[in-house]
NUVOMAR-525190 format. One record per residue (C-alpha): residue number from 1; residue in three letters; y, x, z. Coordinates in pm, whole numbers, padded with zeros to 5 digits. Layout:
// NUVOMAR-525190
+-----+--------+--------+--------+--------+
| num | residu |      v |      u |      w |
+-----+--------+--------+--------+--------+
| NUM |    Ala |      Y |      X |      Z |
...
+-----+--------+--------+--------+--------+
END
This chain:
// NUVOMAR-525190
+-----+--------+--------+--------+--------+
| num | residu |      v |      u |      w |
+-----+--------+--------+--------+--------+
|   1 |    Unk |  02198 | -01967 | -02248 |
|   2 |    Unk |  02075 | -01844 | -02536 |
|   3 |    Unk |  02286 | -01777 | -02906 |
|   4 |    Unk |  02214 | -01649 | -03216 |
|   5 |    Unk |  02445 | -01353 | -03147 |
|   6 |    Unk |  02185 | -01235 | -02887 |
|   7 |    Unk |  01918 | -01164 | -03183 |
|   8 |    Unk |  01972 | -00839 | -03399 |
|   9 |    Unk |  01681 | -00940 | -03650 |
|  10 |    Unk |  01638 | -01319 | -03716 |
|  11 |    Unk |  01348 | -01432 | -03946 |
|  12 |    Unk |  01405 | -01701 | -04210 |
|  13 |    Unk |  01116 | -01953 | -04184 |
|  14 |    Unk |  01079 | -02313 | -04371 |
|  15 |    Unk |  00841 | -02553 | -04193 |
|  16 |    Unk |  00571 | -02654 | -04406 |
|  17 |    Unk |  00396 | -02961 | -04366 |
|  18 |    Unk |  00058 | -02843 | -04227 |
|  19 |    Unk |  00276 | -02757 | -03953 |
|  20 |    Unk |  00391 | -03105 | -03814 |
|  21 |    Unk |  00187 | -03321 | -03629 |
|  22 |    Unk |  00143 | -03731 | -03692 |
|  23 |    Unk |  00517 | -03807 | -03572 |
|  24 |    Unk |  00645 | -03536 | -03833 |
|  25 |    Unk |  00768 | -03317 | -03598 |
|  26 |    Unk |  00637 | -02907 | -03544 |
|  27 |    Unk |  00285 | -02968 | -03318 |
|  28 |    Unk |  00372 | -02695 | -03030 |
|  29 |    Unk |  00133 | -02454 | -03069 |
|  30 |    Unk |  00288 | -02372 | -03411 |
|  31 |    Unk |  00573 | -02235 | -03245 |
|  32 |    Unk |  00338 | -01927 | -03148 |
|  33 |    Unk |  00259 | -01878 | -03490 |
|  34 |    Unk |  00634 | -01893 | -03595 |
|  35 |    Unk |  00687 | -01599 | -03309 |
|  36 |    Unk |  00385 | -01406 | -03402 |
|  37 |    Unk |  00519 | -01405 | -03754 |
|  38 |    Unk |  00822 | -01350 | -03602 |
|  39 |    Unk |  00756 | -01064 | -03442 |
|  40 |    Unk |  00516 | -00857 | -03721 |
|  41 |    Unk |  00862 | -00911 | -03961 |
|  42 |    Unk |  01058 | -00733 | -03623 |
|  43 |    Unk |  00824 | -00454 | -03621 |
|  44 |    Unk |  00863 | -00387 | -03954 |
|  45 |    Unk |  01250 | -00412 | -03923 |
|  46 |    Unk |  01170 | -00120 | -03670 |
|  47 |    Unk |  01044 |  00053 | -03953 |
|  48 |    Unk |  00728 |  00054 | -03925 |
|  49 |    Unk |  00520 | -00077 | -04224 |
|  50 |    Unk |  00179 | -00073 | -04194 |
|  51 |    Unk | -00085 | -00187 | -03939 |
|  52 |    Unk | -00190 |  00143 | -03918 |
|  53 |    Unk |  00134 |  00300 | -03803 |
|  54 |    Unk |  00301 | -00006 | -03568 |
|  55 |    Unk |  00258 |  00016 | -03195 |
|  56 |    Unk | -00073 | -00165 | -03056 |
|  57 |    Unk | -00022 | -00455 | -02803 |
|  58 |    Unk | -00212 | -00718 | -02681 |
|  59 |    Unk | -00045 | -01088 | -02524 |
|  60 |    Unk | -00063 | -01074 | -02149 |
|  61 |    Unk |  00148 | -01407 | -02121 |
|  62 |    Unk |  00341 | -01651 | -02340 |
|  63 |    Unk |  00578 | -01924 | -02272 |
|  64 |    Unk |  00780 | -02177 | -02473 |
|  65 |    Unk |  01073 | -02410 | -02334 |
|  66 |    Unk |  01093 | -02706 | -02586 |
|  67 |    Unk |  01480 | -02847 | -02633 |
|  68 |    Unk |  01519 | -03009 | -02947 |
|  69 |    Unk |  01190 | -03066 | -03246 |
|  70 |    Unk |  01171 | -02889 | -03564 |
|  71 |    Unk |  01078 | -03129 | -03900 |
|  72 |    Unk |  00903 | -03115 | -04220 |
|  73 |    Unk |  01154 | -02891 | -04437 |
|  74 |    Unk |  01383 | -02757 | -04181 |
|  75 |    Unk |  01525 | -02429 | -04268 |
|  76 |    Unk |  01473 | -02192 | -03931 |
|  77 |    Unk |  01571 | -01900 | -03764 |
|  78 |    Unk |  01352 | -01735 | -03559 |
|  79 |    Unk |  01513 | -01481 | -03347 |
|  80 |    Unk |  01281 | -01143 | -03148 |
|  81 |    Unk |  01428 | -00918 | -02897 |
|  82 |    Unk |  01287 | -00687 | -02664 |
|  83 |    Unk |  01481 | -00796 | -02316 |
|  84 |    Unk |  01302 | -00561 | -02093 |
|  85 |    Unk |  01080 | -00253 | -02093 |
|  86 |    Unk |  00855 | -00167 | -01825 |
|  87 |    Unk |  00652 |  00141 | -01808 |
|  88 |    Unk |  00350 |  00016 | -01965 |
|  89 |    Unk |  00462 | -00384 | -02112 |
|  90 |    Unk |  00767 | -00488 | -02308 |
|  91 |    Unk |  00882 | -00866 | -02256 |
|  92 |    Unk |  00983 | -01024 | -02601 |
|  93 |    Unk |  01225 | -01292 | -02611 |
|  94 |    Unk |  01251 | -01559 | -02900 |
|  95 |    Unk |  01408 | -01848 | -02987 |
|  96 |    Unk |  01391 | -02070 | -03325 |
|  97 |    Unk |  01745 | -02205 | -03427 |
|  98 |    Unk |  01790 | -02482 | -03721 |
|  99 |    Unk |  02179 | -02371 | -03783 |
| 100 |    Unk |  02348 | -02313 | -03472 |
| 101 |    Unk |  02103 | -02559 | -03277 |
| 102 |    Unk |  01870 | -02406 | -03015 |
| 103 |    Unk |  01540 | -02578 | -03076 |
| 104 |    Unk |  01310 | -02396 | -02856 |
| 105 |    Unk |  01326 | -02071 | -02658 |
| 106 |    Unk |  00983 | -01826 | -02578 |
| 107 |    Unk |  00900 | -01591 | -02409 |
| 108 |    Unk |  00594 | -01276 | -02473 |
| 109 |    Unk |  00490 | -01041 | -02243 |
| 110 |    Unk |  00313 | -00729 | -02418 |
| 111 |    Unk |  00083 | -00462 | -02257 |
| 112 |    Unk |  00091 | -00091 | -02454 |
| 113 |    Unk | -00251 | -00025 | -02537 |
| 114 |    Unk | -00400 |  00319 | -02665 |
| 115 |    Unk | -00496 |  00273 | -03022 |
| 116 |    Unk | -00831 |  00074 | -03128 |
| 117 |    Unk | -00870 |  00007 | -02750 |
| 118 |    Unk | -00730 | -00240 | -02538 |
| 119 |    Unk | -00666 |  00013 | -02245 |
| 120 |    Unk | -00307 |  00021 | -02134 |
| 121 |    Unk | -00091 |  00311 | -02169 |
| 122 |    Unk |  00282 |  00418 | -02131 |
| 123 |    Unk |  00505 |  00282 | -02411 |
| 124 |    Unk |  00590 |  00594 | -02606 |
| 125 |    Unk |  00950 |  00712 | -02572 |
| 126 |    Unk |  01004 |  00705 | -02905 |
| 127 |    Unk |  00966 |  00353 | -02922 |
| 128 |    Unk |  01151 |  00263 | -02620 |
| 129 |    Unk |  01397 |  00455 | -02818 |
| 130 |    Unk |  01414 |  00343 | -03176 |
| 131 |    Unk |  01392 | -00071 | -02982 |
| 132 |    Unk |  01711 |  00018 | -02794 |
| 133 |    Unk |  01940 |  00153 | -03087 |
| 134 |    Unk |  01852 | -00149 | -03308 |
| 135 |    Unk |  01856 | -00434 | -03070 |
| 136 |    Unk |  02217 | -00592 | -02997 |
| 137 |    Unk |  02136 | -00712 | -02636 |
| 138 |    Unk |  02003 | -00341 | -02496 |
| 139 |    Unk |  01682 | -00429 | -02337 |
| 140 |    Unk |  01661 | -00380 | -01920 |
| 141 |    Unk |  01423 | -00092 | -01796 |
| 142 |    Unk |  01206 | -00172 | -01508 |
+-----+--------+--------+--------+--------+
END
């Protein structure tokens, strides 16, 4: 089960109405956009501010387990955590909350990449480091 109390950062977010579909509800694939937006805010939480300067990863899967819909107006939280490490990938949990209500629940696995390349590489220990003191849940190493 997942709680709010998991989530160190949480990201305000109000849904807009170019975000529902025809039955006024959140179309699904916005719920990628919330955790992409999510997750940039997260990484900046980490400290680090700039494009230049955050860790480079590319999307090597993405789920999303729908339990309750999102409307026009509704005042979310979208919570990030890193649940797991691996030597080269990181997988992200999120989950979008209207109060205490869980409304959906993802999950984002990363791949490290070397900088202006899309070849993997070993998560720096620095990182790995600077995730683990600021998240609430410590992530799992694999």
């Amino acid at each position: 089960m997942t709680s709010r109390t998991d989530f160190a950062f949480l990201f305000p977010l109000r849904v807009r109405w170019a975000e529902c579909d025809g039955q006024g509800i959140v179309f699904n694939a916005n719920y990628f956009a919330f955790y992409d937006h999510a997750i940039w805010e997260w990484t900046r939480a980490l400290g680090y501010r700039t494009w230049e300067t955050a860790p480079q990863f590319v999307t090597a899967h993405a789920e999303c387990d729908f339990k309750a819909p999102a409307r026009f107006d509704d005042e979310l939280l979208i919570g990030v955590r890193v649940a797991r490490f691996g030597t080269k990938s990181m997988e992200v949990r999120t989950a979008v909350f209207r109060g205490e209500e869980t409304l959906n629940i993802g999950k984002l696995n990363y791949v490290y990449v070397s900088a202006g390349t899309v070849e993997p590489a070993a998560i720096p220990a620095d990182l790995i480091d600077r995730v683990t003191a600021f998240e609430r849940v410590k992530p799992e190493r694999k």
